[in-house]
Structures are given as C-alpha cells and as structure tokens.
N, C-alpha and C positions, 0 to 999 in steps of 0.2 A: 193528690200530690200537687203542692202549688209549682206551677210556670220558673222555669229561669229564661237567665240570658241567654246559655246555649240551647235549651229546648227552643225559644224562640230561634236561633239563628239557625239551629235543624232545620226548620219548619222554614224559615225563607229559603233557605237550599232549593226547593222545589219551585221555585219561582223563575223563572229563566224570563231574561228581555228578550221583547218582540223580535223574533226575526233572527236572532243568536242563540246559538247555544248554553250561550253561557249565562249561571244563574247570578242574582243580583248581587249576592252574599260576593261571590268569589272576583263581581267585577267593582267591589267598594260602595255600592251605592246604598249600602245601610249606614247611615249617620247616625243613628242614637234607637236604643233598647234601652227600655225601664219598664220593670216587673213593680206593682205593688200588687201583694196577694195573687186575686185570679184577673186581674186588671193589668194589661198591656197596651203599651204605648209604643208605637216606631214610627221614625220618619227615615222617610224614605230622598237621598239627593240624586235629582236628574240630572243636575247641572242645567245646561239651556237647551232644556226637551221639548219635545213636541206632547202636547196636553192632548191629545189623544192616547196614545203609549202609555203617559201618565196615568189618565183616566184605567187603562188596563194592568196597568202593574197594583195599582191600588184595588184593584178587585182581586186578583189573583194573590195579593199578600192577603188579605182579609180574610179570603178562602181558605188558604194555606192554614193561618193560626187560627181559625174558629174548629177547625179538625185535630188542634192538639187539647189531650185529655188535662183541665186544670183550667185553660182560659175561658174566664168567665163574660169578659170581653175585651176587644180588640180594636184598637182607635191606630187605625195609621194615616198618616199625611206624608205625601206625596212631594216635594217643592221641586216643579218644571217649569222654569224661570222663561221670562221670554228672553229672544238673542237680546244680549246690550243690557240686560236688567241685572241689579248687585244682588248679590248673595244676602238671603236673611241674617239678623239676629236669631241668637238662640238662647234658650232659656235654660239658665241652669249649666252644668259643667258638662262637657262632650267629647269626644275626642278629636285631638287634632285631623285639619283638614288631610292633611299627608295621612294618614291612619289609614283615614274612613273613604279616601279614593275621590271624596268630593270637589267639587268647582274652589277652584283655588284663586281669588284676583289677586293676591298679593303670592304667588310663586314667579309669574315673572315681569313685577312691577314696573320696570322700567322698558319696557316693549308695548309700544301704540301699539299695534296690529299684525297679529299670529294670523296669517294664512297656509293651508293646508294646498299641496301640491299632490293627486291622488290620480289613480290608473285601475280599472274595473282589473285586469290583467298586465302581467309582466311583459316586458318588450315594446313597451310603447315609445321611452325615448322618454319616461317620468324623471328620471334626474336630469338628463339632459336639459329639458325644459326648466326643473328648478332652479339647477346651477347658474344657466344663462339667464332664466328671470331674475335671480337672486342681483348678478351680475352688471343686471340692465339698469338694475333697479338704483344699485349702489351709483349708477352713471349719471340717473336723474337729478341725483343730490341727497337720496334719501340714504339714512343709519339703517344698513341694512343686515341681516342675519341671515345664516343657514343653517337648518338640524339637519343631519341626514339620520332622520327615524326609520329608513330600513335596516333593521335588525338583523337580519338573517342575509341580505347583500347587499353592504355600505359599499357605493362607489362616489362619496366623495372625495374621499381620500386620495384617490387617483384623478380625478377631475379636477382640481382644486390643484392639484402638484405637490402632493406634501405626505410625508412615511414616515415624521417621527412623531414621539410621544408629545402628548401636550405635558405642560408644566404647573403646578400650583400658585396662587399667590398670597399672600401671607394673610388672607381669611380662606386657607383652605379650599378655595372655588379652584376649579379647570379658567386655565384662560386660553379662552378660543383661537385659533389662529386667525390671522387675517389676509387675504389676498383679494386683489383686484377692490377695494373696498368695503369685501365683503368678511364679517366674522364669520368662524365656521367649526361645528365640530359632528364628528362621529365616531359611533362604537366602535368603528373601524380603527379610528387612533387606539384602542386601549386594548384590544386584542389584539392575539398571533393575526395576522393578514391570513394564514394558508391554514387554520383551521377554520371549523367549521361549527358555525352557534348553533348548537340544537338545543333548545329551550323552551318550554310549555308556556302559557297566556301568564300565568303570574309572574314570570320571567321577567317576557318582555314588556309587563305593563310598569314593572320595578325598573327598569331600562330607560324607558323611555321620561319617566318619572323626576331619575336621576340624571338626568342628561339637561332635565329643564332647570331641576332646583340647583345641582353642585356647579352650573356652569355661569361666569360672571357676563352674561352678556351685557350689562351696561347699559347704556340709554340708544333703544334702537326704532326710530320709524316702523322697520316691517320684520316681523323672523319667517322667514317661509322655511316648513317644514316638508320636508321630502320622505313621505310615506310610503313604508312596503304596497306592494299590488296587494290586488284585493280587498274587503270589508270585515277585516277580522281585528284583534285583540289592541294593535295598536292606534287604529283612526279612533276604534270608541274609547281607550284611554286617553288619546289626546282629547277626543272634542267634551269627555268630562272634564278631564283637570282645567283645560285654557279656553277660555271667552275666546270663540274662533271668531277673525274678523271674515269667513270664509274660506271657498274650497276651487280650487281651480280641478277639473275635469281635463286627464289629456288622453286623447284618444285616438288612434289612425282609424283612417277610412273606411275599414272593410268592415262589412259585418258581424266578426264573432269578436272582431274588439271593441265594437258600437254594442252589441249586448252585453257585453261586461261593464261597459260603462256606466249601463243606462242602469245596474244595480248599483253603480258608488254614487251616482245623483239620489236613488231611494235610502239610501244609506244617510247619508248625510240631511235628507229631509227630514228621517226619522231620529234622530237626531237633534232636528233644530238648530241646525249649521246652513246659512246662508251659502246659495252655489254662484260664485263668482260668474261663471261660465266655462263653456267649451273651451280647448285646445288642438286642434287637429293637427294632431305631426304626423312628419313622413307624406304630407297631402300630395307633395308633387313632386317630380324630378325633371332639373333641365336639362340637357345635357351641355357640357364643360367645351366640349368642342364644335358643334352645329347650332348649337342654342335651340335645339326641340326639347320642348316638354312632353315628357309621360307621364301617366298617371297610374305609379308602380302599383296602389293598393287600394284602386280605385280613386275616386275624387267628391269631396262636397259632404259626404256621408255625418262629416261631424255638425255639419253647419244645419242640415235638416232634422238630425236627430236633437239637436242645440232647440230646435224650434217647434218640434213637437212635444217635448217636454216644459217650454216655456224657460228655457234659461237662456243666457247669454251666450253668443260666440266670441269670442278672443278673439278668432287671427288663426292665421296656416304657418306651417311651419315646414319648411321645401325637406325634401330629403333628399343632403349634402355629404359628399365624401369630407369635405372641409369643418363639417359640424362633428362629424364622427371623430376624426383624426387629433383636432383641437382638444376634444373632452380628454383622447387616451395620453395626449399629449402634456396634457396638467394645467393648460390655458383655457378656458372656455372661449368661443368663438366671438362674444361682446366683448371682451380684452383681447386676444390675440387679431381682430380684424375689425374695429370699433367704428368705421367709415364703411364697410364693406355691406352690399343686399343682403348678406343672412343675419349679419349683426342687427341690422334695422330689423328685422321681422321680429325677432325679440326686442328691440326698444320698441316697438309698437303693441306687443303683449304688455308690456311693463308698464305703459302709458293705460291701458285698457283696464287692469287689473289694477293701478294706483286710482284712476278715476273709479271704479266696481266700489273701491274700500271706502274711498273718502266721501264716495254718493250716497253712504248709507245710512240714514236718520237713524240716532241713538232712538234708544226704546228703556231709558234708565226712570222704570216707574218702579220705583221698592213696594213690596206691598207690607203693612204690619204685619207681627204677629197676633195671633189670636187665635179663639176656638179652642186647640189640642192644647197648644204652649198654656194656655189661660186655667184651663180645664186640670191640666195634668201638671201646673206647676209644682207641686210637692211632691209627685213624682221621682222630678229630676232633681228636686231639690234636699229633697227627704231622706232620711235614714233609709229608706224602705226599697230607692231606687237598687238597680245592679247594676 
C-alpha cells in the first residue's frame, strides 16, 4: 500500500524534540509532506536552531519513516537557520506559515527587537523585572512593547493599572493599551480575572500565537515578552514563530533558583536564542531606617553563575518594599519614582540590555535552495503531491 500524508505525519508523531516532550508534529515544525508513490519528501522548520538538534531530529525523522510499510525512500531536510538569518524560499505550494507553526518575519513586521524576559522558576520577580525593563526602556526614548505571554498568571494587568477590555480597530486588530510609554497587552485583559486557564500546549501555543498576530503593535524599537516560569510550551512557541533578538535570565541568589535558571540558559541555547544575560533580583535588602544591608537570599550567586556559563550579567536588583508596592499599586517603580536608586537600578538594566541587542552583528546569510527542492520539484508541484 503506497505512503500518504497522514501515514507520514503518524510516523513523525514518534519524533519528539530534544529535551521536550513534545513531538515535532503537534509543535508545527513540519512545513511540507509530498508523497509520490513510495517516494517521501519532508522538510522539516527549526526556525533559528541550533544544527546540532537539527542534525538529530533529521536522523530521528528518517528513522521514524524508513519503519513505515510502503516507503520506498525518504528524503528529509531539516532548515535551522542561524540567529538573524531570513527564512528560505520554497518551492512549490505550502502551507501557510500560521498553519505549519513555522519562523514567521512578517508576523510582527514592524518590531526591531523581540526580547524574551524568562525565570527557570516562579517567584523571582520575572514580571517585575519586565514591566520595569519594559518601562525603563520607554524612558530611554525607545518605541517600546510589552506581551505578558504568562498564560496561566497574567499579572500585567495589575502592574500596568488597568481592568478593562481592550478594544478593536477598524482592521479588526486589539489595540494595545498604553501606559508609562509603554504598549501593553495580556490574556489577562480578555478573560474573567477570577478564573482559572487550564489549557494543554496547543492551547497555549494558539494563545500566544494570537496575541502576536491580532494585536496592532505598530512600529516599536523593542517588545519585551514576559514569559510563564519554566522551559515549556510557550518560550519554544515563541522562539519558533519570532527572530528572538534574545532572552534576559532573571534569577535570585540562592541555589534552587540558580538551578532552575541554569536549565532556561540550556533552553534557549538549544534553541538558538542568543542569552542577553543575568538578572539577579531580590540580590539585597537595605534597610529603610539604619541603612544596613542584608543579604536576604544570599548575595553574588547570579553574577558567578552568569560567569560559569559564559553569559552576561545585567545588574542586581535590591529587594524593596517600594518595588513591591509600586507594581500592586498599577505604577511601576521607573514611573512612579523615576529619580529615585531603585528606578536607576532598572535604567541601568535597560541601558545593558539596549547595548546586549544593538552589539549584535546580524548573521543575515540566506542560503539557496537546492538538493531536496531541485530533486523533488514535481513533487510539490505535480499531480502526484498530497
């Protein structure tokens, strides 16, 4: 019995990316199946992978289909682009990029530089740190954005000061709110506040998806995305759809949040997402009336772990009853106290992280097609495809 489409996409089912659970099929990264006869053709989108990975999902697909009864042979390619490199030509008709889960440069065209704001674990003070980077940023002069891509607990909505619904504009986009400079929007605006999202990986990789295409962000410098904790469903749908300009690391001191950290840095390596640097918050506490410093959760921890991994450190970030109070309060603490030592500790991330992004030599070498595309043109092009 000859090969189809879905015997083939069975048969990548069993494929799972390195390091995830989850298999290639159900995370988009099959761009195009054509069956002629006992003859299979797939390419496979990384987006801007690391060609290691690469090199292993392409043996692992190869394996997968030379085990289904009917294929006679099996040609797959692999495209794991380097960071900053444009998305190939394709030959022949395909499905759209929205479809097929792949690297999208034109989803959100007018945004120089998507950077990821990320936390090995919860409670570090990762929105925090967005908000007020987002904030800082907007103060430098830069068009700046904010996603809050935590799904499961949006607290821009409350940081930012703002409970109602956003509104349409007459091409159907969300138009972002704006405060402090900054645009901003999250799932938060569109559901009840007081329930509760339980939703599986294709959920929120359609979430986060739509949040990037239906929203009219307009011409912005930076969008800093403010990603749930952990290395799951949503950082690998971001750093496939968006040419990440990088990933900020925020981390407290102590131990078991320096090892969670030190898996969103392997994360993001594997990947092929550029690590901006460390962030160490909560690093110290002075006190408000003696002026002695403590050092609530330890001290330094980020800055060495920063440096045996070979990435950058940012900057500390004190832990303040005033940074706390400001976020629940709907001001962030670079607007509500913009002269004040903790606002500065964030314009000095913001200066750190605007220098990270703009120090970094494009790498926009297209490669042609050839080989598979050459090979298998009447494939795609032929009666014969499916």
């Amino acid at each position: 019995m000859s090969p189809t489409r879905d015997t083939v996409l069975d048969a990548l089912r069993g494929v799972t990316y390195p390091g995830f659970s989850r298999d290639i099929v159900s995370l988009g990264l099959v761009r195009d199946v054509a069956v002629d006869g006992d003859v299979v053709a797939v390419v496979l989108d990384l987006g801007a992978g690391d060609r290691a990975v690469a090199t292993r999902i392409e043996a692992d697909a190869r394996t997968a289909l030379s085990a289904v009864p009917g294929i006679g042979r099996a040609d797959v390619r692999v495209e794991a682009r380097a960071k900053g490199a444009p998305s190939l030509p394709m030959v022949g008709k395909r499905p759209s990029a929205a479809a097929a889960g792949g690297l999208e440069p034109g989803l959100i065209p007018l945004v120089r530089h998507t950077v990821a704001v990320a936390s090995g674990k919860g409670g570090v003070g990762k929105s925090t740190v967005a908000v007020n980077l987002a904030a800082a940023l907007a103060a430098r002069g830069a068009r700046t954005g904010l996603l809050d891509a935590d799904i499961y607990g949006p607290s821009i909505p409350t940081m930012m000061g703002v409970r109602e619904q956003p509104r349409l504009n007459e091409a159907r986009k969300i138009v972002p709110f704006e405060r402090h400079g900054v645009r901003f929007m999250s799932l938060g605006f569109l559901v009840d506040p007081d329930s509760a999202v339980i939703w599986r990986g294709p959920m929120v990789m359609k979430a986060i998806d739509q949040l990037l295409r239906d929203v009219d962000w307009g011409e912005l410098d930076f969008l800093i995305v403010d990603l749930p904790p952990g290395t799951g469903d949503a950082q690998l749908t971001l750093s496939q759809k968006v040419r990440l300009a990088g990933a900020v690391i925020v981390t407290t001191p102590q131990d078991v949040a320096l090892a969670d950290a030190v898996k969103g840095v392997a994360m993001f390596r594997k990947v092929g997402v550029p690590l901006l640097g460390f962030v160490e918050n909560m690093s110290f506490f002075v006190c408000p009336h003696c002026s002695e410093r403590t050092d609530v959760f330890d001290h330094g921890g980020g800055q060495r772990e920063a440096k045996r991994l070979g990435v950058p450190f940012l900057g500390e970030i004190p832990l303040d009853a005033a940074i706390r109070s400001a976020g629940d309060a709907g001001t962030p603490i670079v607007a509500a106290e913009p002269d004040g030592p903790r606002a500065r500790a964030f314009a000095d991330l913001a200066a750190a992280v605007e220098q990270a992004v703009l120090g970094q030599e494009p790498e926009d070498e297209p490669t042609e097609p050839g080989g598979l595309f050459d090979r298998f043109r009447k494939v795609w092009n032929g009666p014969a495809g499916s």
